[in-house]
N, C-alpha and C positions, 0 to 999 in steps of 0.2 A: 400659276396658270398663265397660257400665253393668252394674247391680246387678239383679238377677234380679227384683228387686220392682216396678223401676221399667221395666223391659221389659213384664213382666205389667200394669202400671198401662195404659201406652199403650197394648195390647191390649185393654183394656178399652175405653176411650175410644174407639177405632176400630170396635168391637163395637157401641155404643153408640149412635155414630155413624150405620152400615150400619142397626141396629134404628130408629131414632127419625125418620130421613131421610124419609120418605114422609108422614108422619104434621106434620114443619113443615113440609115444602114446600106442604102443602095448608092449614094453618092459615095460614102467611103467605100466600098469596093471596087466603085471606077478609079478611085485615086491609087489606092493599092494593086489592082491589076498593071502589069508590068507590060502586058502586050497591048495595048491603050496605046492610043497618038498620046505626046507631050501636050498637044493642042487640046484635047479634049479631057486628060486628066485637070489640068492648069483649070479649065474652064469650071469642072467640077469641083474644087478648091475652092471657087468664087463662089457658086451658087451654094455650096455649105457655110460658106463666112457669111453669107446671106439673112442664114436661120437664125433666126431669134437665140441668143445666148442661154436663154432661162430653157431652150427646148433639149441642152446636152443632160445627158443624163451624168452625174456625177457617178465617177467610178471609185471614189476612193475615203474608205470608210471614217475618217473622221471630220472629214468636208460634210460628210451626209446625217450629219449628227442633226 
């Protein structure tokens, strides 16, 4: 059984997750849009590097174990 801290931990990260989700989904399509100044993709790179690491949601299935 895991350990009550590391239960709470996940919870957070899934919290995190749910909170910050809207917020890259929109910054990553300024980055990806091709007809975007350099200026302002560049600036939207920063402000995603910005987010809290624990907020990306992991895509890849045995990272998420």
């Amino acid at each position: 059984m895991a350990k009550l801290a590391l239960v709470n931990r996940e919870a957070k990260r899934e919290a995190a997750v749910k909170k910050h989700a809207a917020k890259r989904a929109e910054l990553k399509s300024i980055i990806d849009d091709q007809t975007r100044s350099m200026d302002e993709r560049m600036d939207a790179m920063k402000r995603l590097q910005a987010l809290p690491r624990n907020s990306s949601r992991c895509g890849c299935a045995i990272a998420a174990r």
